[in-house]
VMD Tcl script that draws the C-alpha trace (Angstrom):
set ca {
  {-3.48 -8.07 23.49}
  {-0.55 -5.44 22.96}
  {-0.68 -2.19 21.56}
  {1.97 -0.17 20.85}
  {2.39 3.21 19.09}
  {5.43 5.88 18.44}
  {4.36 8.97 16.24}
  {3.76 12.85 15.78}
  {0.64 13.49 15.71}
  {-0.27 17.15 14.00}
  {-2.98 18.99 12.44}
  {-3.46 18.31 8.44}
  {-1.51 20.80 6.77}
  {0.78 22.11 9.36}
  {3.89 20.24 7.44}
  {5.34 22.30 4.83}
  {8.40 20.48 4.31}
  {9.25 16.77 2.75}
  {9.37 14.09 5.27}
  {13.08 12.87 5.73}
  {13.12 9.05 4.74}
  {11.54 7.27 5.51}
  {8.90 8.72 7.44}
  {5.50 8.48 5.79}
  {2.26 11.15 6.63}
  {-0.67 9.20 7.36}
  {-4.38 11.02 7.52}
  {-6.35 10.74 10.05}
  {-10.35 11.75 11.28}
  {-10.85 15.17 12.28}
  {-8.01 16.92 10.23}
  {-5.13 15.26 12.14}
  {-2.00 13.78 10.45}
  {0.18 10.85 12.25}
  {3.65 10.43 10.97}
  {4.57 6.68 12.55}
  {8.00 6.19 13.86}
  {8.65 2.40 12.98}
  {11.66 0.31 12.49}
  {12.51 1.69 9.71}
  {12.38 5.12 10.86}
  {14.12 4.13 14.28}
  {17.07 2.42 11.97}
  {17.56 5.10 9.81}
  {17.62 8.25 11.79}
  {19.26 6.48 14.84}
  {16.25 6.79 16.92}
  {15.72 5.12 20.43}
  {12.35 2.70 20.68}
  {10.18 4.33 22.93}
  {11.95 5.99 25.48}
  {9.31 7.26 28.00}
  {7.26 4.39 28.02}
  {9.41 1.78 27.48}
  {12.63 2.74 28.61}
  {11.00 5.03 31.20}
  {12.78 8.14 30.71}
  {12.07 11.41 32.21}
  {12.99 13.49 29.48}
  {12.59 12.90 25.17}
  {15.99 11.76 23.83}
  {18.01 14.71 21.62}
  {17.53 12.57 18.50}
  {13.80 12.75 18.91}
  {13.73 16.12 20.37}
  {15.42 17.44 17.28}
  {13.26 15.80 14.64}
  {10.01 17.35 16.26}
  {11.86 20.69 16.49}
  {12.53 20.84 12.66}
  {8.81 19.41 11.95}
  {7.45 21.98 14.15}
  {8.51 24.74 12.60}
  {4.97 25.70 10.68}
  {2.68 24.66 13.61}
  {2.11 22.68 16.64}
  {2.67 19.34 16.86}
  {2.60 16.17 19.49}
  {5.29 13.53 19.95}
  {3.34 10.46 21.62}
  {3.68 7.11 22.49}
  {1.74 4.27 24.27}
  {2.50 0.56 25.06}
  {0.11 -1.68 26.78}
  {-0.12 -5.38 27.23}
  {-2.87 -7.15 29.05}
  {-4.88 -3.54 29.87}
  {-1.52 -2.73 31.39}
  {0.40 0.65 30.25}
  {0.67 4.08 29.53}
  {1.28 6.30 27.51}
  {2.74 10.04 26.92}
  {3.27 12.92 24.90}
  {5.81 15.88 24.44}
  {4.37 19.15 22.58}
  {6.60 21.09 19.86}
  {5.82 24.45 17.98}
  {7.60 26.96 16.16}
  {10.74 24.50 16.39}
  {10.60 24.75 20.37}
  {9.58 22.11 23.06}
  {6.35 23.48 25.09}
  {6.49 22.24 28.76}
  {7.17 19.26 29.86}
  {7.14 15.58 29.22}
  {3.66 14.53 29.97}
  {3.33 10.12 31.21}
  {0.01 9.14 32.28}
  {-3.00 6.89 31.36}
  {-4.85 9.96 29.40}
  {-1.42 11.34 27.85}
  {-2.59 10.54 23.78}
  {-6.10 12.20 25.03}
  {-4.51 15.52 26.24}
  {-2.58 15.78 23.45}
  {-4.64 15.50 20.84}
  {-6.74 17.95 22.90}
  {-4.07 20.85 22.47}
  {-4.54 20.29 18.36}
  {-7.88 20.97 18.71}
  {-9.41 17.34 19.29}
  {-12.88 16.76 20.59}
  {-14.01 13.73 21.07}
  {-17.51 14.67 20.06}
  {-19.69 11.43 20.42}
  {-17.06 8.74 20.73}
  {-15.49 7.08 23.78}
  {-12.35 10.04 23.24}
  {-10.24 11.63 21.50}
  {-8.14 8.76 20.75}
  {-11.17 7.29 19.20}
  {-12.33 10.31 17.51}
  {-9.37 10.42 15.43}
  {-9.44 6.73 14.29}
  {-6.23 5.30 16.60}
  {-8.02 2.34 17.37}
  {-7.14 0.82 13.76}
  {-4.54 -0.63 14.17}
  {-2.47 -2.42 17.30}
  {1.14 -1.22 16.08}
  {3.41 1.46 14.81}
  {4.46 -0.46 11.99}
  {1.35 -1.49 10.85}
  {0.49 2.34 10.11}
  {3.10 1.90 7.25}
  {1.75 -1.32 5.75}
}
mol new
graphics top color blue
foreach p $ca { graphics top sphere $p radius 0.5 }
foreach p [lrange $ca 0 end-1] q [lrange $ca 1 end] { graphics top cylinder $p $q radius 0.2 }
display resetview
């Protein structure tokens, strides 16, 4: 079965400013806000489709880059992505505050985990983080938006 997910993932409230269309918030558990980068999204602001997972880039495109700058602005925030198919994947995560990238790109099989860690994520009594925050729900970006 294959999951696949492109989003910023932020604490609630950290977004001052409208969304630019048509990018939708989307509360989660915990206090944490996902903002789901689907086709629609991708069309409209001329985004690329997963770049470090799928197109394995080393670095997040300038199109991307710039969008987490300007939604970063009030707070931290975590651009993330995973695709798996078959148990096969991974995932990763680049970290924006105060419109400025923090660090590096981050690919690994934990990368959704660490990042919700820097917002303040613990996964308490679930399985993880991932879990904790209710990303289990649903197997694809778009399906965020339905």
């Amino acid at each position: 079965m294959a999951y696949t997910l492109q989003a910023i993932i932020t604490r609630s409230g950290t977004l001052s400013e409208p969304l630019p269309s048509p990018l939708k918030l989307v509360h989660l558990s915990r206090g944490i806000d996902l903002i789901p980068i689907g086709r629609d999204a991708i069309k409209a602001h001329a985004l690329p489709f997963q770049p470090l997972t799928d197109e394995g880039q080393k670095g997040l495109p300038r199109e991307l880059t710039e969008l987490c700058k300007r939604l970063s602005a009030q707070g931290l925030l975590a651009y993330v992505e995973a695709e798996f198919f078959g148990g096969a994947g991974t995932q990763a995560y680049a970290l924006f505050s105060a419109g400025n990238g923090i660090g590096h790109v981050v690919v690994s099989d934990s990368a959704i985990n660490e990042a919700l860690r820097h917002l303040g994520v613990s996964k308490g009594e679930t399985f993880d983080e991932f879990v904790a925050v209710g990303l289990e729900r649903y197997r694809n970006t778009d399906d965020w938006l339905a």
